[in-house]
TIZA-96426 format. One line per 4 residues: number of its first residue (from 1); their letters; for each residue x, y, z of N, C-alpha, C. Coordinates in nm, 4 decimals, padded with zeros to 6 digits. Atoms other than C-alpha are relative to their C-alpha. Example, Ala and Ser with C-alpha at 12.3 -4.5 7.8 and 13.67 -1.06 7.14 Angstrom:
// TIZA-96426
1> as> 00.0890/-00.1190/00.0000/01.2300/-00.4500/00.7800/00.0900/00.1200/00.0000  -00.0820/-00.1190/-00.0060/01.3670/-00.1060/00.7140/-00.0770/00.1090/00.0730
// end
This chain:
// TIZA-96426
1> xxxx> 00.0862/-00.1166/00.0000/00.0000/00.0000/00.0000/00.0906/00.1226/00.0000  -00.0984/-00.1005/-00.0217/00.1566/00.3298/-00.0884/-00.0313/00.1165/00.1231  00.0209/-00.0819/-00.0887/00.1795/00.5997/00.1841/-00.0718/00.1532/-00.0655  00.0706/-00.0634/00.0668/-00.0123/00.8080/-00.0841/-00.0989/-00.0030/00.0213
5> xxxx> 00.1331/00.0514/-00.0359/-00.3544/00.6753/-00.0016/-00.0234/-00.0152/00.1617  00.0659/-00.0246/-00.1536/-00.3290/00.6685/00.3826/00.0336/00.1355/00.0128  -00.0261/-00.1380/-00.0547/-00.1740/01.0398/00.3721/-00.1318/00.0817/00.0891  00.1767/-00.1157/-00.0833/-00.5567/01.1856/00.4321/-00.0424/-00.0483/00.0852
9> xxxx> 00.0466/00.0637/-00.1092/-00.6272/00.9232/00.6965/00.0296/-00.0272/00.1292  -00.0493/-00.0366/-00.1596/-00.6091/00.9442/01.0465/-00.0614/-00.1336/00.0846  00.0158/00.1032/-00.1468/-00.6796/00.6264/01.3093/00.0087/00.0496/00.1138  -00.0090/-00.0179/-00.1299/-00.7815/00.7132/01.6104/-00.0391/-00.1200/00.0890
13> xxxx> -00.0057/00.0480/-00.0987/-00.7293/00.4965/01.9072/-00.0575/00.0188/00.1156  00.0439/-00.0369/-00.1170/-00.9795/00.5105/02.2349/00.0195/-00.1042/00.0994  -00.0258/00.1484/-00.1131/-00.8380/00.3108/02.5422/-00.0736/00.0765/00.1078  00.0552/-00.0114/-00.1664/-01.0194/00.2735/02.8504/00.0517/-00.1034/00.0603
17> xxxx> -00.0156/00.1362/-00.1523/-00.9550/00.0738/03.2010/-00.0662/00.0478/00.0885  00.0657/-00.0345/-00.1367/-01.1537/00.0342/03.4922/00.0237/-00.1071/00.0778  -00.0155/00.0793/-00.0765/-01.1419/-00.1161/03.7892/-00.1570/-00.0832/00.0040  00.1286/00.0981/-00.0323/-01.4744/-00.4316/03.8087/00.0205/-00.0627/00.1415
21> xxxx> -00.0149/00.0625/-00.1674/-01.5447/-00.4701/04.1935/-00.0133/-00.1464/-00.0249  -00.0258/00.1199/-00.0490/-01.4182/-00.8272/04.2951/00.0312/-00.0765/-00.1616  -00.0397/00.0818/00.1247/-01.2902/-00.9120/03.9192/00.1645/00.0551/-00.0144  -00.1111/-00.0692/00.0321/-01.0152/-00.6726/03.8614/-00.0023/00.0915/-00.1020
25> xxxx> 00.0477/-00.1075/00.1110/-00.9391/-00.4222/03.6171/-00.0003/-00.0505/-00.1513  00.0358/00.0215/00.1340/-01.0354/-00.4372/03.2532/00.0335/00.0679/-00.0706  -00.0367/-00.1066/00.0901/-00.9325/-00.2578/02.9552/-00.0186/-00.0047/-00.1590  00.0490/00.0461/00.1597/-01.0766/-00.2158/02.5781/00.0881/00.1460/-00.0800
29> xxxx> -00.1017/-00.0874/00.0503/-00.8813/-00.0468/02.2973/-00.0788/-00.0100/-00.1184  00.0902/-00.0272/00.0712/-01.1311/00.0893/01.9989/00.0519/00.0695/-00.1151  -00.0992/-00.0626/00.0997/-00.9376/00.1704/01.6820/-00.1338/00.0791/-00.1439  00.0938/-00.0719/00.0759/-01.1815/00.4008/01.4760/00.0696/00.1146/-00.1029
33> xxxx> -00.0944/-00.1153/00.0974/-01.0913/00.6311/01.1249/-00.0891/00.1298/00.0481  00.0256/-00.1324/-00.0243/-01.1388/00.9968/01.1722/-00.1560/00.0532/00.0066  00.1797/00.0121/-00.0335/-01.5349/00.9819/01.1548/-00.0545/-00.0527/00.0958  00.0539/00.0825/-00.0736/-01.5622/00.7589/01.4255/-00.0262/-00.1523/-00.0445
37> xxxx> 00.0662/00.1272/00.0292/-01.6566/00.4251/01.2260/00.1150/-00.1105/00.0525  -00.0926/00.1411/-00.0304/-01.5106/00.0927/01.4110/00.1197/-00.0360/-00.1222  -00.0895/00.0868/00.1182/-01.1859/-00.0591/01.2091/00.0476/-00.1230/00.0964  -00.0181/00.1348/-00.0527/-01.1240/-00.2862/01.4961/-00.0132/-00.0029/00.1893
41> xxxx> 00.0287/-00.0146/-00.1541/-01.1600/-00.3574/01.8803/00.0264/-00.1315/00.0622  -00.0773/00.1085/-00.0963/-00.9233/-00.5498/02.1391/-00.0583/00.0145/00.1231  -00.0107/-00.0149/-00.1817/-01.0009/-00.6181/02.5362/00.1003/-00.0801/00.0564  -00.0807/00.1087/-00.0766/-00.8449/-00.8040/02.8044/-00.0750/-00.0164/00.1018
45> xxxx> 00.0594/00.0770/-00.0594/-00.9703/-01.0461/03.0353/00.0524/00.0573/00.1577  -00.0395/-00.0820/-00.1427/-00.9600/-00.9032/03.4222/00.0924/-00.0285/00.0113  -00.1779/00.0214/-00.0403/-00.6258/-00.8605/03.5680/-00.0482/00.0315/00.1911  00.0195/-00.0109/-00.1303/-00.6502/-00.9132/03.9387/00.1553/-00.0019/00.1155
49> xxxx> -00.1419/-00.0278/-00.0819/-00.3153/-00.7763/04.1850/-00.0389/-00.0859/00.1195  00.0079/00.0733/-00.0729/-00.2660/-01.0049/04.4156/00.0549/00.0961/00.1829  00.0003/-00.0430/-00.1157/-00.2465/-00.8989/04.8245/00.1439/00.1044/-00.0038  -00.1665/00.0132/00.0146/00.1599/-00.8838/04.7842/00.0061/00.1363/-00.0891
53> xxxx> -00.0262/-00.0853/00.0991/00.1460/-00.6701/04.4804/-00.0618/00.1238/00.0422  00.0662/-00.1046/-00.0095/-00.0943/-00.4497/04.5955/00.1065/00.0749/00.0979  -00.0571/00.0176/-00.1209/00.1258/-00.4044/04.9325/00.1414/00.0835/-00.1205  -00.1458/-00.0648/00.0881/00.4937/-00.3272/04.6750/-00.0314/00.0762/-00.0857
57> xxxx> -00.0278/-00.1045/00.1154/00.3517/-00.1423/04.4176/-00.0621/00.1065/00.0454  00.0231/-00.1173/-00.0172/00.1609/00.0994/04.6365/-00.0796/00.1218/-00.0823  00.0647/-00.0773/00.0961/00.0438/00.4102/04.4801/00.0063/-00.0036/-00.1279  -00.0535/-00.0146/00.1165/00.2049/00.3075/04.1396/-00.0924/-00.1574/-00.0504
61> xxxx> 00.0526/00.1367/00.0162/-00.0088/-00.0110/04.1261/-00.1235/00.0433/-00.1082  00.0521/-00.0197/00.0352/-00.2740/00.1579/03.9434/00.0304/00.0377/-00.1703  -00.0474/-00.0218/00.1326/-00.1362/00.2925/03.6878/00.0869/-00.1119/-00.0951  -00.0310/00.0788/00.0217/00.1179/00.0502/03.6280/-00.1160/-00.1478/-00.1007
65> xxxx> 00.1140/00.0501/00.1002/-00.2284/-00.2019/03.5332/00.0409/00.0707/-00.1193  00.0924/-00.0548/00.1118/-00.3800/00.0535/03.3153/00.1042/-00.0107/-00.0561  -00.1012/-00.0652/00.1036/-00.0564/00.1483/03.1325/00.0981/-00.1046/-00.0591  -00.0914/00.1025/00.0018/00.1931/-00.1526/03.1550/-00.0505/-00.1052/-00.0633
69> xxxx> 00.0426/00.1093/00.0023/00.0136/-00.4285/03.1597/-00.1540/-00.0439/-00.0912  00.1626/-00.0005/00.0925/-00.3632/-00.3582/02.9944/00.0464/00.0558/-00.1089  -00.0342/-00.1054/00.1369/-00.2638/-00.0609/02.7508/00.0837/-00.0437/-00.1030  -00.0959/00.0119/00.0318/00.0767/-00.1961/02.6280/-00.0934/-00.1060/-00.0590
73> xxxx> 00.0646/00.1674/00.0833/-00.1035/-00.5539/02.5763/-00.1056/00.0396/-00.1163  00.1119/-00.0352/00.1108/-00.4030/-00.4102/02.4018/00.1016/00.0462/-00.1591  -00.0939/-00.0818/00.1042/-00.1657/-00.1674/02.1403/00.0416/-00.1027/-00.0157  -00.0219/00.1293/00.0628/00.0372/-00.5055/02.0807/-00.0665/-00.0623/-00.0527
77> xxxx> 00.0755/00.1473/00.0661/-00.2226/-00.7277/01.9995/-00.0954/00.0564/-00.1010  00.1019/-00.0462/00.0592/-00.4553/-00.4609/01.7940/00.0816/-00.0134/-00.1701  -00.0260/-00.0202/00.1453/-00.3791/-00.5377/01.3854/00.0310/00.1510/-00.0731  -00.0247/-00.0999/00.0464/-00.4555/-00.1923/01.2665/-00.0143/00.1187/00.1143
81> xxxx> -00.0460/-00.0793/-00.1104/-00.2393/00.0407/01.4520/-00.0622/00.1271/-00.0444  00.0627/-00.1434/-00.0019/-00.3792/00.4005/01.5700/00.1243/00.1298/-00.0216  -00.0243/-00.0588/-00.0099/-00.2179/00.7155/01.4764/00.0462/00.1173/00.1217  00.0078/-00.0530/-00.0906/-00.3014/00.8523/01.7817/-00.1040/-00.1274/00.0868
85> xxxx> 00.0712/00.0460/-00.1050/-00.4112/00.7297/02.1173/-00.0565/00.0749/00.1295  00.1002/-00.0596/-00.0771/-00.6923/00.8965/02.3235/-00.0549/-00.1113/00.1127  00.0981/00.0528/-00.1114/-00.7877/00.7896/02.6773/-00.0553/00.0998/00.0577  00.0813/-00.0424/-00.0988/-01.0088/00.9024/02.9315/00.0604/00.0022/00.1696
89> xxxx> -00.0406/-00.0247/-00.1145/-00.7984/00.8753/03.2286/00.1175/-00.0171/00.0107  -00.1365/-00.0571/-00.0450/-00.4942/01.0553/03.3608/00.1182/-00.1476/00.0390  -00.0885/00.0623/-00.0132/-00.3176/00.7052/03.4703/00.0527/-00.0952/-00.1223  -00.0573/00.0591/00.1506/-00.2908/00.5576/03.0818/00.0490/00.1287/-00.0854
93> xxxx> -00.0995/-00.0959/00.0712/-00.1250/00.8778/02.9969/00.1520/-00.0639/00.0096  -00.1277/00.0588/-00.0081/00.2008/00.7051/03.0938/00.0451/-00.1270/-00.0608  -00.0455/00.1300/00.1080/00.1609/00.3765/02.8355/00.0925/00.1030/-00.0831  -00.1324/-00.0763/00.1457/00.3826/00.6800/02.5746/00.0862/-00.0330/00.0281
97> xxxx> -00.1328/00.0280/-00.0713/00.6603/00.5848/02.7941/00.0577/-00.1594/-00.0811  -00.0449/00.1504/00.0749/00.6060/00.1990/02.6314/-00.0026/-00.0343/-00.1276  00.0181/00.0267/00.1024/00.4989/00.2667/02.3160/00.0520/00.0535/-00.0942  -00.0864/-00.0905/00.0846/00.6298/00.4678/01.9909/-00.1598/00.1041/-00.0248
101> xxxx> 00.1391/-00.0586/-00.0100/00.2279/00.5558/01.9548/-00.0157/00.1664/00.0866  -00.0003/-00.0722/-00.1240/00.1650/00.9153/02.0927/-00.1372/-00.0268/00.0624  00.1129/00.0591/-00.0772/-00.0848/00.8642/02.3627/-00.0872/00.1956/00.0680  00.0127/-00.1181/-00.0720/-00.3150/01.2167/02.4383/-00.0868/-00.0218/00.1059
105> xxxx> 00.0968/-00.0087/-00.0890/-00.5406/01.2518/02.7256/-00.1286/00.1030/-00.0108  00.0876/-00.0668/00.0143/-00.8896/01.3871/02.6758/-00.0293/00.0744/00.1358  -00.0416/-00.1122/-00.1285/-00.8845/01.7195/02.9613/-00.1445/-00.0059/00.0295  00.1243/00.0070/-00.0159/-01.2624/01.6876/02.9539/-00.0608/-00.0762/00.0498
109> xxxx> 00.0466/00.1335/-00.0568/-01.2782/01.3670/03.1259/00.0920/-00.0055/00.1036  -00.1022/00.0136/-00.1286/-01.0245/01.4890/03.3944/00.0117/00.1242/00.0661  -00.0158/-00.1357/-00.1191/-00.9763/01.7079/03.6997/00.1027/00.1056/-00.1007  -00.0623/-00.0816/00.0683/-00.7790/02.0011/03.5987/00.1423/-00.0247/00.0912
113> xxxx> -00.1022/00.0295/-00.0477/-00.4570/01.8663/03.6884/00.1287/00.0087/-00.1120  -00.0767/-00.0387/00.1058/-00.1389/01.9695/03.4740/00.1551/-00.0427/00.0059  -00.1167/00.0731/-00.0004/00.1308/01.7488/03.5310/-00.0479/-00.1757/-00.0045  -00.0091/00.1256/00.0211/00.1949/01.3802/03.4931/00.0710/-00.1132/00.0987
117> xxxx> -00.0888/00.0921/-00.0817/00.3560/01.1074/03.6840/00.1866/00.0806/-00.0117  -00.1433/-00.0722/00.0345/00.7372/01.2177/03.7365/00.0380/00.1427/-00.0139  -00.0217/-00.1127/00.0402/00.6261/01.5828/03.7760/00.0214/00.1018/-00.0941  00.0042/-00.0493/00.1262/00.6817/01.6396/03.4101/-00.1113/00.0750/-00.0814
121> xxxx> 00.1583/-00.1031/00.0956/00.4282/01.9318/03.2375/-00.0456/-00.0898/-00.1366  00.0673/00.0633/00.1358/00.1904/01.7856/02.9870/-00.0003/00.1600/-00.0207  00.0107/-00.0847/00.0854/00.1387/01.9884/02.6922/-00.1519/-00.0507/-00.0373  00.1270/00.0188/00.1106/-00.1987/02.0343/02.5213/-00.0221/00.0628/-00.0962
125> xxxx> 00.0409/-00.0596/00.1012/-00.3749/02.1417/02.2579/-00.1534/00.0048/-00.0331  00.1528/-00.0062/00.0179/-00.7414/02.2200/02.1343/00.0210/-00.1212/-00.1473  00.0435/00.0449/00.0963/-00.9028/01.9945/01.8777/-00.1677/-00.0057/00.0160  00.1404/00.0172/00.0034/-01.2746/02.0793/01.7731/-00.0488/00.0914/00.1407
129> xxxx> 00.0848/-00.0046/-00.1410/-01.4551/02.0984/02.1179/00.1008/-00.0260/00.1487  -00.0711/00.1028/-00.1057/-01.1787/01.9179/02.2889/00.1101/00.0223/00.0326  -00.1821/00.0090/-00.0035/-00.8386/01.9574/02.4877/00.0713/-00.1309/-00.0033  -00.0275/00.1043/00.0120/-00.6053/01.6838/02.4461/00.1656/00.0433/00.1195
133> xxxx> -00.1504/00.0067/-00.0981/-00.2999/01.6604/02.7027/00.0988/-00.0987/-00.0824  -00.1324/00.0390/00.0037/00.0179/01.5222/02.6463/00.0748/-00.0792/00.0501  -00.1390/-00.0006/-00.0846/00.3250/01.3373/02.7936/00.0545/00.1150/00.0232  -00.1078/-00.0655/00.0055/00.5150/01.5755/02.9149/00.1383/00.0057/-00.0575
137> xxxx> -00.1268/00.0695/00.0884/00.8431/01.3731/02.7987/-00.0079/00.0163/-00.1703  -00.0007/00.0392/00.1173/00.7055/01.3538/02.4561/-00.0560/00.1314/-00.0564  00.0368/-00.1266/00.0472/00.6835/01.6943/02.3275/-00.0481/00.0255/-00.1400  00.0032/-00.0019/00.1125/00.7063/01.6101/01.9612/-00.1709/-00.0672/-00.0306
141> xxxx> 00.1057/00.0504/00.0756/00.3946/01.4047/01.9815/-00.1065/00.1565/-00.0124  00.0580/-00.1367/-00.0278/00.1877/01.7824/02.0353/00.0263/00.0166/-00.1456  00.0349/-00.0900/00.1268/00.2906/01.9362/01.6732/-00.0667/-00.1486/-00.1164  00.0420/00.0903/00.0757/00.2521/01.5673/01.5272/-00.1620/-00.0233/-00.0170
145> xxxx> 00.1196/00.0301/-00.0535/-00.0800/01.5100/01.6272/-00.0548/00.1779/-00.0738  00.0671/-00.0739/00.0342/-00.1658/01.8925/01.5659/00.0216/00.0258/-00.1908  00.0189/00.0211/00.1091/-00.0571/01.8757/01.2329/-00.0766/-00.1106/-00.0961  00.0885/00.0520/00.0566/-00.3097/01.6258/01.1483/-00.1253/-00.0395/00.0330
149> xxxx> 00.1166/-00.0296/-00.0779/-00.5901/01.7394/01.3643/-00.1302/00.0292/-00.1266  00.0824/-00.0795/00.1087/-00.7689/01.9024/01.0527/-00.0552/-00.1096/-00.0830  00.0891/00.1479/00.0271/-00.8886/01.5295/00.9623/-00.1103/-00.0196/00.0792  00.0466/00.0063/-00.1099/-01.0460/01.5371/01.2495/-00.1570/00.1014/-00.0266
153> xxxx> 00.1225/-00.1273/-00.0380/-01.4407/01.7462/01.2432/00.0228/00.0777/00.0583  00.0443/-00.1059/-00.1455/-01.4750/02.0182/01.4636/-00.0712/-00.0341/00.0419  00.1102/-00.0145/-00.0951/-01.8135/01.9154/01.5777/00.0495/-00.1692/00.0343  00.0242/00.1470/-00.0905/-01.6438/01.5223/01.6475/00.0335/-00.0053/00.1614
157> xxxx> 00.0847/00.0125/-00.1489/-01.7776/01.4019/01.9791/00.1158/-00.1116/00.0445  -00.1030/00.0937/00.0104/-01.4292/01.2439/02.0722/-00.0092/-00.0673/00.1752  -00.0023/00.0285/-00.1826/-01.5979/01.1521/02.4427/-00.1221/-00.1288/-00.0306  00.1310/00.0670/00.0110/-01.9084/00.9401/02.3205/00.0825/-00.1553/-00.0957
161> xxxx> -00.0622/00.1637/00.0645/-01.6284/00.6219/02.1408/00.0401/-00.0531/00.1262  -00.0858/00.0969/-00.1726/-01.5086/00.5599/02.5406/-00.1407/-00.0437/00.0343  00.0888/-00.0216/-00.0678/-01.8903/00.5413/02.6283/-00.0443/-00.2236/-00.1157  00.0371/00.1406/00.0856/-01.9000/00.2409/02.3551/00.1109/-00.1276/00.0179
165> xxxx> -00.1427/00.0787/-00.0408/-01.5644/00.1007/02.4557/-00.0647/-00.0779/00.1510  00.0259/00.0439/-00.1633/-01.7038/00.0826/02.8225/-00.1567/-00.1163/-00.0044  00.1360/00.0212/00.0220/-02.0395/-00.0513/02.7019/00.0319/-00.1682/-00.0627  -00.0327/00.1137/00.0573/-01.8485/-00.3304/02.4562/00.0261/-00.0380/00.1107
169> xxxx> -00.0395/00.0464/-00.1138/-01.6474/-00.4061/02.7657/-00.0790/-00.0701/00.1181  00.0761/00.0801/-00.1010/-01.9275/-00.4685/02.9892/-00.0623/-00.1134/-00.0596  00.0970/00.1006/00.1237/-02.0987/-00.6868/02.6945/00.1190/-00.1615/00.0290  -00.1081/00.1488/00.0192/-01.7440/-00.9066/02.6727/00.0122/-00.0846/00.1500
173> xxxx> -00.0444/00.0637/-00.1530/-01.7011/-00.9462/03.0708/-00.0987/-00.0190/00.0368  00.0977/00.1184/-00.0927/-02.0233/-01.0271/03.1725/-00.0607/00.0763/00.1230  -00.0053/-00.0224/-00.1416/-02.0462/-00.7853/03.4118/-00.0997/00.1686/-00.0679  00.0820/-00.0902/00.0276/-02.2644/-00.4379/03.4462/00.0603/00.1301/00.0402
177> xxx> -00.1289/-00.1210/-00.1150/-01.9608/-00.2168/03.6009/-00.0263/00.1512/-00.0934  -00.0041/-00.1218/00.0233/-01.9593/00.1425/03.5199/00.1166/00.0662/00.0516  -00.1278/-00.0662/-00.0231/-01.6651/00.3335/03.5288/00.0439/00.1489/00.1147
// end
């Protein structure tokens, strides 16, 4: 395929994780082109920290899941990779650290908090309706990403593909959890 024909196309990536009382946490990864329409969709089967783990990893246990262990696995195992990767919560901002993928954070689905793990400033940017945060570390993903924002609608609703992610998710696990 020449890089002529995907130039105008953009993949966007929506990861979620949550924690499912007495299962563990879960995590779905929703690879959609610039309109929103499905191109493909990974989960993973609960991940449950054991007493021990919970106990050593402390405050970093959370994230660690979402980012390490759910996020990283999902992005591996998804066929058609995302351009960009959009979550919904501040502790899968730190999968950029594992991946080459930039990973933004939707600011609209989070306290107004302006740093990252490691004290490092996220960067954002507007798209449409929407702010998108940053790594801090990863500065370059910011002009990358804004230089191919303009694929993107103005009026897309980049909060209502986590609401279908969370929705598949409860469909695959069995379970009725809400995030």
């Amino acid at each position: 395929m020449s890089g002529e024909g995907t130039k105008n196309k953009l993949r966007l990536g929506f990861l979620t994780a949550f924690e499912v009382p007495q299962r563990g946490f879960v995590g779905g990864l929703l690879v959609t082109n610039h309109f929103g329409r499905p191109l493909e969709f990974q989960c993973t089967t609960p991940v449950q920290p054991n007493r021990t783990q919970q106990i050593l990893y402390g405050p970093t246990l959370v994230p660690f899941i979402q980012s390490e262990l759910i996020g990283k696995t999902l992005v591996d195992k998804v066929g058609v990779k995302p351009d960009l990767i959009l979550t919904d919560s501040q502790e899968l901002l730190d999968l950029r650290e594992h991946i080459s993928i930039p990973v933004a954070c939707l600011n609209d689905q989070v306290a107004g908090e302006s740093s990252v793990e490691g004290g490092e400033s996220a960067s954002q940017i507007r798209i449409g309706r929407h702010t998108l945060r940053f790594h801090g570390a990863h500065q370059s993903d910011e002009q990358e990403i804004e230089a191919k924002s303009q694929l993107i609608p103005d009026g897309a609703d980049l909060i209502e593909p986590f609401e279908r992610v969370r929705e598949a998710l409860n469909e695959a696990t069995g379970t009725g959890a809400k995030r």
